[in-house]
C-alpha positions as CSV (number, residue, x, y, z in Angstrom):
1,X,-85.6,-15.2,101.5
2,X,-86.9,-12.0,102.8
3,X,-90.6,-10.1,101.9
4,X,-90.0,-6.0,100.6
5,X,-92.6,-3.5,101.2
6,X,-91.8,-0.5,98.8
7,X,-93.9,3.2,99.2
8,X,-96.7,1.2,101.5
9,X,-99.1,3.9,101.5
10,X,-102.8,2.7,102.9
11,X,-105.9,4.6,104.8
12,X,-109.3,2.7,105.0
13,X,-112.5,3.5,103.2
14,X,-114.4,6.6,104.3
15,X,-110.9,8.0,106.5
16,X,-109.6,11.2,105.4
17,X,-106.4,10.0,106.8
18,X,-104.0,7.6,105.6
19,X,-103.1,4.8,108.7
20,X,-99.7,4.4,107.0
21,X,-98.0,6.7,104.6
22,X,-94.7,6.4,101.8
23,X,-93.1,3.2,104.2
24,X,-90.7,1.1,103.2
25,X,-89.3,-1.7,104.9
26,X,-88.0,-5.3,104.7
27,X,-88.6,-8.6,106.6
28,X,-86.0,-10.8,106.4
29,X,-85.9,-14.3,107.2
30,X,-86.2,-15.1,111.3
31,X,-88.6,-13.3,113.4
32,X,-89.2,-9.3,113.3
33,X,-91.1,-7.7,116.2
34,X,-93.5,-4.7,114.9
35,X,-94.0,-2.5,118.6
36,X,-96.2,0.6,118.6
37,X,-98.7,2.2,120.2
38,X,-102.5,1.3,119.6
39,X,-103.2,2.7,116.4
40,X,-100.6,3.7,114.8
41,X,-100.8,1.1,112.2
42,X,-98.9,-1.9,113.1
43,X,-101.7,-4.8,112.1
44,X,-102.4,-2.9,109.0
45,X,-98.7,-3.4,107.9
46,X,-99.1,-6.8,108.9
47,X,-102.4,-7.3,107.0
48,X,-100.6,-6.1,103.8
49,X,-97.6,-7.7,104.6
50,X,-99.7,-11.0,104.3
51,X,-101.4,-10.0,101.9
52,X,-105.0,-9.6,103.7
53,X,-104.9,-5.9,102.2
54,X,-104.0,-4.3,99.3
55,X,-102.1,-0.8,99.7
56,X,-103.6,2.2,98.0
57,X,-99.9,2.5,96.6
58,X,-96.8,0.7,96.6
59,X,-95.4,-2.8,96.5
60,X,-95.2,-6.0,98.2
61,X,-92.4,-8.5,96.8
62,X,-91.9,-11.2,96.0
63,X,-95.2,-13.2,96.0
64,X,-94.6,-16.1,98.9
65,X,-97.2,-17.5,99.9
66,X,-98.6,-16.1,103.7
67,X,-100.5,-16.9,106.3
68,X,-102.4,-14.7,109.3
69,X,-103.0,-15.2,112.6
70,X,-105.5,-12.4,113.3
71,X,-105.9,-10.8,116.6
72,X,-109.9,-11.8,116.9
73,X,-109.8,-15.1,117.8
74,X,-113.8,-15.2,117.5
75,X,-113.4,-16.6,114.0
76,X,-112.4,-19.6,113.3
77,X,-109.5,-20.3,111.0
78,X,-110.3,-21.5,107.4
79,X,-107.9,-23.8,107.9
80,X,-109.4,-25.7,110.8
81,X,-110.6,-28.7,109.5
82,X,-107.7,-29.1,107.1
83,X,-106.1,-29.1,110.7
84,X,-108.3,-31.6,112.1
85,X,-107.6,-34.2,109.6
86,X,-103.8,-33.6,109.5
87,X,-102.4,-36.3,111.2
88,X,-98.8,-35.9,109.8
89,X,-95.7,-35.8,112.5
90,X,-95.8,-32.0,112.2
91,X,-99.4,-31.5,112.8
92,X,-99.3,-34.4,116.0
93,X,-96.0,-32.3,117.2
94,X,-98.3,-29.1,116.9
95,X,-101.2,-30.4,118.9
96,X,-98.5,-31.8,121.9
97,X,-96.6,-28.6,122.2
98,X,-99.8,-26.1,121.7
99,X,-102.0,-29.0,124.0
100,X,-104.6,-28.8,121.9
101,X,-107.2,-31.5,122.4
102,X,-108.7,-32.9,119.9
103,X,-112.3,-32.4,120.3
104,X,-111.6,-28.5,120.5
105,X,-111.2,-28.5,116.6
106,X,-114.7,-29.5,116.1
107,X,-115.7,-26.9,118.8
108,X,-114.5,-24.2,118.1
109,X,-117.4,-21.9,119.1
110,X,-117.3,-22.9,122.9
111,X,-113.8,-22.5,123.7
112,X,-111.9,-20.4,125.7
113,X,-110.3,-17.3,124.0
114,X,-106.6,-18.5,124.9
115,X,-107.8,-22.1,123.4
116,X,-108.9,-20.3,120.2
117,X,-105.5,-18.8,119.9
118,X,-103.8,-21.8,120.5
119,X,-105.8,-23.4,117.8
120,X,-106.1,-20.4,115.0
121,X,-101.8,-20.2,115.8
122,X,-101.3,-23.8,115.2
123,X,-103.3,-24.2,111.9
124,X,-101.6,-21.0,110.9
125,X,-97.9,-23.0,111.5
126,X,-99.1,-26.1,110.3
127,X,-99.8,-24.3,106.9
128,X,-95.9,-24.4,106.5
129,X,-96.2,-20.9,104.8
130,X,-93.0,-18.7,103.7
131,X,-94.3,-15.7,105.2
132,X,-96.1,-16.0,108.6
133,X,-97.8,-13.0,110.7
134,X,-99.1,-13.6,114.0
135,X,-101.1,-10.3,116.2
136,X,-101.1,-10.4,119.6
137,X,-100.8,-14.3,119.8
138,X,-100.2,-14.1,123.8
139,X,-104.1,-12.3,124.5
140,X,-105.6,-14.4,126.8
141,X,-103.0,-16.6,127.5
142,X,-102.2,-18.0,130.4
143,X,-98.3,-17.7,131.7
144,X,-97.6,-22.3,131.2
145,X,-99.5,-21.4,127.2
146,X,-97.1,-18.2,126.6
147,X,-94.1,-20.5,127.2
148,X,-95.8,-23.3,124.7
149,X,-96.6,-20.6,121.9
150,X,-93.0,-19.5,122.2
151,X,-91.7,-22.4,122.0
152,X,-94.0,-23.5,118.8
153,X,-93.3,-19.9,117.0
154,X,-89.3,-20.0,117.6
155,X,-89.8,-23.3,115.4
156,X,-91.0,-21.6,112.1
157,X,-87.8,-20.9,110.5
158,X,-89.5,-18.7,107.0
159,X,-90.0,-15.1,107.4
160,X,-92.0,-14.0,110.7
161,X,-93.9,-10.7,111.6
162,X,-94.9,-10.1,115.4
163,X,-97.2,-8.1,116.2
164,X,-97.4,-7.6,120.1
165,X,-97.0,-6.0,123.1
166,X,-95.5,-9.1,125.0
167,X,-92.0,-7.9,126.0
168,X,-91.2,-11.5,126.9
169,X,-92.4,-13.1,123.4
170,X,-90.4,-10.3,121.4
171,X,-87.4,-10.4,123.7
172,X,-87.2,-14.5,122.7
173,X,-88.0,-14.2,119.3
174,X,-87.2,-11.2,117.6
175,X,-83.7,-10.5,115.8
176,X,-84.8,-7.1,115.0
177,X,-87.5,-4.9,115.7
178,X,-89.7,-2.4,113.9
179,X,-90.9,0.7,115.9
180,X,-93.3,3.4,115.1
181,X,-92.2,6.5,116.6
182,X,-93.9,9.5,115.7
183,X,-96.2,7.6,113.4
184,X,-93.0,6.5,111.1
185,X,-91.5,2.9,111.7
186,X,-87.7,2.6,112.3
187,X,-86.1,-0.5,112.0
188,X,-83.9,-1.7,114.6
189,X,-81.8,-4.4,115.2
190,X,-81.8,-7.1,118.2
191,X,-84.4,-8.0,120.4
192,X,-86.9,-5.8,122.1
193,X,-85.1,-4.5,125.1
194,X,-82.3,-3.8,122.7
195,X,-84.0,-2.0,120.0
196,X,-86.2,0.1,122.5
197,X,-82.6,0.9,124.6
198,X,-81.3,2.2,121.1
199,X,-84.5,4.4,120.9
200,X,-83.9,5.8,124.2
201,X,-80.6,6.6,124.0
202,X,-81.7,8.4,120.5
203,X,-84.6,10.2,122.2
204,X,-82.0,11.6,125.2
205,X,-79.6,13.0,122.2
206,X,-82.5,14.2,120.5
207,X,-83.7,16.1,123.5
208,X,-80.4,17.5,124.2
209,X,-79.7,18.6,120.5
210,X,-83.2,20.4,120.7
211,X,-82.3,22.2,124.0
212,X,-78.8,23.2,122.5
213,X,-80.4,23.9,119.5
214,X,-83.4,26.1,121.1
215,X,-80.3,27.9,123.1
216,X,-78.6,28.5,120.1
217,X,-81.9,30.3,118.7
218,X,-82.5,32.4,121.5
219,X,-78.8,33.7,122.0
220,X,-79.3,34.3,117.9
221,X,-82.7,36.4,118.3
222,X,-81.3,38.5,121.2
223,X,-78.0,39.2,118.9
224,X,-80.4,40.2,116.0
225,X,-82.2,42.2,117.7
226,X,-79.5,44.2,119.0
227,X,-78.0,44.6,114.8
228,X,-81.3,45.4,114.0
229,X,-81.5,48.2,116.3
230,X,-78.1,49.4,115.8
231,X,-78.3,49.3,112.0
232,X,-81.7,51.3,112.5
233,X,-79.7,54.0,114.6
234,X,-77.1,53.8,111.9
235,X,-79.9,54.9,109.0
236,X,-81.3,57.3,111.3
237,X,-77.5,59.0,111.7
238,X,-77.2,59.3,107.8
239,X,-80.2,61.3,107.3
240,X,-80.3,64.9,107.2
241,X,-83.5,65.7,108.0
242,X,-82.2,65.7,111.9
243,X,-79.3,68.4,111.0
244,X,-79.9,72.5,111.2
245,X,-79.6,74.0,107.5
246,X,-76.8,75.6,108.6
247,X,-75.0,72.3,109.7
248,X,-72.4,71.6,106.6
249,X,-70.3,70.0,108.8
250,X,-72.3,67.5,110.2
251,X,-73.5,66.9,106.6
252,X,-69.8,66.1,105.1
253,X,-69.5,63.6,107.9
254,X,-72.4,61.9,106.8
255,X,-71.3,61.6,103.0
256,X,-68.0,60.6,103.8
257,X,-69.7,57.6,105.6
258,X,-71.6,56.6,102.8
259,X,-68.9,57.4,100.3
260,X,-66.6,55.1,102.1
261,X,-69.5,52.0,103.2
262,X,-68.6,52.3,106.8
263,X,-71.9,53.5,107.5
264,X,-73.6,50.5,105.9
265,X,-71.3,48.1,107.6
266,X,-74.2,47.6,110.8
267,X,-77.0,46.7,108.3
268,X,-75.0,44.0,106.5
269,X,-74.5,42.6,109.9
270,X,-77.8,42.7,110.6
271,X,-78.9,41.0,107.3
272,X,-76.2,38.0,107.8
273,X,-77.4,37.5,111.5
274,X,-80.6,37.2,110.2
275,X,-79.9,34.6,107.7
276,X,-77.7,32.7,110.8
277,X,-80.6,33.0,112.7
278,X,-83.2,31.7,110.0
279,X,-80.8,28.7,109.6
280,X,-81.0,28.1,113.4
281,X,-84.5,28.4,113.1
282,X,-84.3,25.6,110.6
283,X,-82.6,22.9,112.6
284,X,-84.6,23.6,115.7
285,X,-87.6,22.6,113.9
286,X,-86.1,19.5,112.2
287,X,-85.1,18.2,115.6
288,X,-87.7,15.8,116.5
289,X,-88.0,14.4,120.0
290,X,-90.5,11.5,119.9
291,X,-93.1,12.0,122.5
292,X,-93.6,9.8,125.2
293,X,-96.5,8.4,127.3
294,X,-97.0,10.1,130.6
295,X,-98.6,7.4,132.2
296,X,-101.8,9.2,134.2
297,X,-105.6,8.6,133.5
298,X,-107.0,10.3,136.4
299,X,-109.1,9.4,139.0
300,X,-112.7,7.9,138.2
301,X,-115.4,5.9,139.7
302,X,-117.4,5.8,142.9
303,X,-117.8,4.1,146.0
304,X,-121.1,2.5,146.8
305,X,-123.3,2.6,150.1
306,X,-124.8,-0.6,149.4
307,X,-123.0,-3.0,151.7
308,X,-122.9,-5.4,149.1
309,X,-122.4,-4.8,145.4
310,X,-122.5,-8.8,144.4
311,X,-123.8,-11.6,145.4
312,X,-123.7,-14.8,144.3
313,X,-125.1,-18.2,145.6
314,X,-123.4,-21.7,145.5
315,X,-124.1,-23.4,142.1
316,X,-123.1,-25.8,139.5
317,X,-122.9,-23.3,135.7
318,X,-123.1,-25.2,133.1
319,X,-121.7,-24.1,129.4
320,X,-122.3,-26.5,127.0
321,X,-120.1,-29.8,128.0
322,X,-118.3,-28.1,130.7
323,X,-119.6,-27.0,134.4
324,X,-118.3,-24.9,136.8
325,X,-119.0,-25.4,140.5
326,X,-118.5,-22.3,143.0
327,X,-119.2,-21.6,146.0
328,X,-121.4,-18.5,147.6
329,X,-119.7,-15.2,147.5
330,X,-119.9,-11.8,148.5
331,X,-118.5,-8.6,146.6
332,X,-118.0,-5.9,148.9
333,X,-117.7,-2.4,147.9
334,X,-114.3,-1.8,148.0
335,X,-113.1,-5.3,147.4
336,X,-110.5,-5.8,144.6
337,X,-110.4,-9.7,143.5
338,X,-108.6,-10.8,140.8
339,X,-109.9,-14.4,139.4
340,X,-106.8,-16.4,138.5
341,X,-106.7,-19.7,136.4
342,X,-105.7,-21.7,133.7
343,X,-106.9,-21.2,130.6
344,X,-110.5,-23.1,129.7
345,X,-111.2,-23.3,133.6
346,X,-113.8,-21.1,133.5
347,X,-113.1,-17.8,134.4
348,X,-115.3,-15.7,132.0
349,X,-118.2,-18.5,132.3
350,X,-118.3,-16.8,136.4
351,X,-117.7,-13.4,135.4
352,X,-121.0,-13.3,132.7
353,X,-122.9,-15.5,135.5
354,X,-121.6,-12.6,138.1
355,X,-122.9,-9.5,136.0
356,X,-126.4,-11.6,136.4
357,X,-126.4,-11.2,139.9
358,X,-125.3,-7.4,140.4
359,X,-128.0,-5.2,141.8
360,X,-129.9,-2.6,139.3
361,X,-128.9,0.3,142.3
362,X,-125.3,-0.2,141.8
363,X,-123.8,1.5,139.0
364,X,-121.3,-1.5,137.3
365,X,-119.0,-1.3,134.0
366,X,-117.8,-4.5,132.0
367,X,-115.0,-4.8,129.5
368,X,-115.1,-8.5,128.1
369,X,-112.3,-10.2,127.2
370,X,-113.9,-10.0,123.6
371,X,-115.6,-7.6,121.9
372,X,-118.5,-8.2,119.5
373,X,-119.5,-6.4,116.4
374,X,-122.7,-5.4,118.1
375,X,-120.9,-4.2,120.9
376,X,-118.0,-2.4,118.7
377,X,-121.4,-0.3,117.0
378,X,-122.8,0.3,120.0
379,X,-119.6,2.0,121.4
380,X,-119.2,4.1,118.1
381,X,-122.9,4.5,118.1
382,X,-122.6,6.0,121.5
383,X,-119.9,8.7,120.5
384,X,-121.7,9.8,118.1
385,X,-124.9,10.6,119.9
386,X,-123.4,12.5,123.3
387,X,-123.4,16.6,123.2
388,X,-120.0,17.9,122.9
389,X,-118.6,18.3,126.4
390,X,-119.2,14.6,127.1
391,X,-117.7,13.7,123.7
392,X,-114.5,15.7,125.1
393,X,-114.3,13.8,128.4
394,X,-114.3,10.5,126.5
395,X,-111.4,11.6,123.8
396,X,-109.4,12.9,126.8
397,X,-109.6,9.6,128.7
398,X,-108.6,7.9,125.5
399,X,-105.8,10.5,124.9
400,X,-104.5,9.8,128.5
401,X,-104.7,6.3,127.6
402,X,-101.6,7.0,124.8
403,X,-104.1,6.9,121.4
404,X,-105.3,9.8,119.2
405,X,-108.4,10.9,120.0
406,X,-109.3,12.0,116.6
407,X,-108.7,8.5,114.8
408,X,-112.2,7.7,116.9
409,X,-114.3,10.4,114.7
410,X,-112.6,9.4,111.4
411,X,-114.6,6.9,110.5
412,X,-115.4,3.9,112.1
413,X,-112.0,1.7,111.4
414,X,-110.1,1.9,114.6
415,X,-108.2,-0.7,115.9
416,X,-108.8,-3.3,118.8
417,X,-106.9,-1.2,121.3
418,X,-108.3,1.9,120.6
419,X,-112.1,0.1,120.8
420,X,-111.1,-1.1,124.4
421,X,-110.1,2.4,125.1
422,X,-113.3,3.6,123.9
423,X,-115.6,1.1,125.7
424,X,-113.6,1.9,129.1
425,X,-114.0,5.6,128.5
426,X,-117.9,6.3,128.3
427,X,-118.3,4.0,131.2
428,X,-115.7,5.5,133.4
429,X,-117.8,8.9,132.7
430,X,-121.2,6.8,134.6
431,X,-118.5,6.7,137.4
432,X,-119.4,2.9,138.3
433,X,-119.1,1.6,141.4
434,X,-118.4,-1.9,140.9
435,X,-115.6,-2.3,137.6
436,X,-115.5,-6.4,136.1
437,X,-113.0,-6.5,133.7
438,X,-112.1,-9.8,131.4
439,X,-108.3,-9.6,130.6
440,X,-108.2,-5.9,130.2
441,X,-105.4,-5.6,129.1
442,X,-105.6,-7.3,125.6
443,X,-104.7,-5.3,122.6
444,X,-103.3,-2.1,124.8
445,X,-100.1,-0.8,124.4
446,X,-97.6,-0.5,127.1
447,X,-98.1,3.1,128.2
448,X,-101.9,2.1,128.1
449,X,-101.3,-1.0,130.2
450,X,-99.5,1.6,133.2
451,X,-101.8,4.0,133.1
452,X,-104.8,1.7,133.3
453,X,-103.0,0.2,136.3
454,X,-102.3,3.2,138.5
455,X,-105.9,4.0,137.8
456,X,-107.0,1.0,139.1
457,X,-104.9,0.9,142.2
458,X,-106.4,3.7,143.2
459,X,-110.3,3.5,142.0
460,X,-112.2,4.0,145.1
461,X,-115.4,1.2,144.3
462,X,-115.2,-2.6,144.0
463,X,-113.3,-4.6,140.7
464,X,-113.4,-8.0,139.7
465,X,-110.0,-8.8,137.4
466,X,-109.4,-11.8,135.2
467,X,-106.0,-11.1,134.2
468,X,-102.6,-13.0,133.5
469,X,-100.7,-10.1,133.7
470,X,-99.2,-10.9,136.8
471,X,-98.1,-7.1,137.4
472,X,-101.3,-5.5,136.8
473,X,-102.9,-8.4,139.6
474,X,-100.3,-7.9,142.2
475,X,-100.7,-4.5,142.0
476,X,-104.8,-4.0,141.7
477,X,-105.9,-7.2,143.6
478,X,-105.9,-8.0,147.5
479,X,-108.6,-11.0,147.3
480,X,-107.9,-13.9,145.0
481,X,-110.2,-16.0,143.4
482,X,-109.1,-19.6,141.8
483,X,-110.5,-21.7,139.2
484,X,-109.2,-25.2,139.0
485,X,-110.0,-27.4,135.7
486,X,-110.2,-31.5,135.8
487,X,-111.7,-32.8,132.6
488,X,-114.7,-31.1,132.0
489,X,-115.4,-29.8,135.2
490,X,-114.0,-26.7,137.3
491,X,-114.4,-25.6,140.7
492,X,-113.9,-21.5,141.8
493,X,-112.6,-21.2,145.5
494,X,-111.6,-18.5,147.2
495,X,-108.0,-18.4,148.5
């Protein structure tokens, strides 16, 4: 069994630019990773690939029949009450790996982003569908839940399509991988780390077939040159026009060399180096290095004078069912506290009660771990409103951040990486002194992920991180916050 896409060729309403363009490429049965940077078109190949969207042009065979895990786990899969009723070996297997309680399928609404994509992934598997596509199924997951999805998706034994930037998920599930490079996909075999080795290795050959190939060139022009000029000394000798009238000898000599094509040998090597060096020419241009993510955003944001910048006192929050109980707590201006916890503890629940509590005179920026519709148009909305030189700061911060800026004024159809990078970019520009950012690094790319980190290391005012990339905390975060679940009830401590 295996799923063909034949001359994919796709570009959203109202874009003048096609997201994907002439691709072919074919999913055999196992798991195939699909790695690229945000916006390149990697969940559009997977909508069309399930079938979600149909391709301005080509083919997608055979018809099996597909499910889709989207990467919004906001809405609630159409197959969750199907789900809740299921109470077949499969489905009670499901809920036991995925620990999915039972009262979170008729709650869908109030749970936890990582419980939501526990629950959308496990009525997508429980489905039993030929074809199954999963995007970004580790957001908001917790480091116990990763291993449990794993293990849940290593299980499905039709044809799978990653979608992620999880090195660790693709590494254990993918027996090959396809990469965009240069916005064209190459398929390659193995794992992750072995299919991004092979592109290394290609890239180094690449780069020194272009230097050869650029030395080759210039050694070419230089010995043109010199033909060019020799052959134009040569014309000049057979003219006349230089000799006195009375010069018949010098004039015999110059018939002789055209009589005998001596003289014409210098501008037929001219014309054959410049045919050697037009082919040169040729393969220097065809020799494409793929370009690669330099990793620096810059410096932004500010440090405040207020000797504060949060301040919260000792409460019980209550969200629906569930309460949270903290403690007081100061935010200082250059503290940076990451907010660690399982997932459904109640992390964001403290960061939204948090933002209520932030003073109007100190300038904060928020990146929730979910972005809204209203939110998305406000962004877009925003962009479209700012004069010229502010609309160039914000395209360079998202260019830094390894997306193309101009995908953001062609329409309004961008991906949920490339809205994150948005929303991070006009408010980096208020330079805030205080940053709170929900699991930032959902739906960014790897090169994003880097140089989002090294600009946090160093920005100068106050952040409060929920993340569970443990690499971005250690390397941001020198206060830890901890929320600790028991039923429906969590307590935040400091630690």
């Amino acid at each position: 069994m295996q799923l063909n896409l034949t001359h994919i060729s796709y570009a959203y309403p109202g874009a003048s630019l096609a997201v994907i363009d002439d691709i072919t490429v074919t999913f055999p049965q196992g798991w195939s990773g699909v790695v690229g940077d945000n916006g390149c078109g990697k969940t559009t190949i997977a909508k069309i690939a399930a079938r979600e969207l149909i391709p301005n042009s080509g083919t997608v065979s055979p018809r099996l029949f597909c499910a889709y895990c989207a990467q919004d786990s906001s809405i609630a899969p159409e197959s969750l009450y199907d789900f809740a009723a299921d109470w077949s070996r499969d489905a009670r297997n499901l809920r036991s790996v995925l620990g999915i309680e039972e009262g979170w399928l008729y709650e869908y609404d109030t749970l936890s982003g990582g419980q939501r994509k526990r629950v959308q992934i496990a009525c997508a598997l429980s489905s039993a569908p030929d074809v199954l596509v999963v995007d970004e199924p580790t957001n908001d997951l917790d480091e116990r839940t990763r291993r449990s999805v794993a293990e849940a998706l290593a299980a499905f034994n039709g044809v799978g399509i990653l979608v992620s930037h999880d090195r660790a998920l693709l590494d254990c599930l993918a027996s090959q991988c396809l990469i965009f490079e240069e916005g064209r996909p190459v398929m390659r075999p193995g794992s992750y780390t072995a299919a991004e080795h092979a592109a290394g290795i290609e890239r180094m050959a690449a780069q020194r077939a272009r230097v050869d190939a650029k030395r080759e060139v210039e050694r070419l022009q230089g010995e043109s040159n010199r033909r060019r000029n020799e052959a134009a000394k040569t014309g000049s000798r057979r003219s006349g026009k230089r000799l006195a009238k009375g010069d018949s000898d010098g004039r015999e000599k110059i018939g002789r060399a055209i009589v005998s094509g001596k003289d014409g040998v210098a501008a037929k090597q001219s014309a054959n180096m410049e045919k050697r060096l037009a082919r040169a020419q040729d393969k220097l241009s065809n020799v494409i290095v793929s370009k690669r993510y330099d990793g620096r955003l810059g410096d932004y944001g500010a440090l405040s004078r207020s000797r504060c910048v949060a301040h919260v006192e000792a409460a019980i929050i209550h969200a629906g069912d569930f309460e949270l109980t903290i403690p007081e707590l100061w935010v200082s201006p250059e503290d940076h506290i990451a907010i660690v916890g399982d997932n459904g503890s109640g992390k964001s629940v403290f960061v939204r009660h948090l933002l209520n509590h932030v003073p109007d005179t100190v300038r904060s920026a928020y990146l929730p771990q979910d972005i809204n519709a209203a939110q998305r148009d406000a962004a877009l909305k925003l962009l479209g409103t700012l004069d010229r030189a502010l609309i160039g700061k914000i395209l360079s911060i998202v260019g830094r951040l390894n997306s193309a800026p101009e995908r953001l004024l062609d329409g309004d159809d961008i991906s949920p990486g490339e809205l994150r990078k948005l929303l991070l970019a006009e408010q980096l520009l208020e330079e805030p002194e205080l940053l709170v950012l929900d699991e930032p690094t959902n739906h960014l790319d790897m090169g994003s992920i880097k140089a989002l980190q090294d600009m946090l290391d160093s920005f100068p005012g106050a952040i409060v991180l929920v993340t569970h990339d443990a690499t971005l905390r250690d390397a941001v975060a020198d206060r830890r916050w901890k929320t600790k679940r028991a039923g429906n009830a969590s307590m935040l401590t400091a630690i």
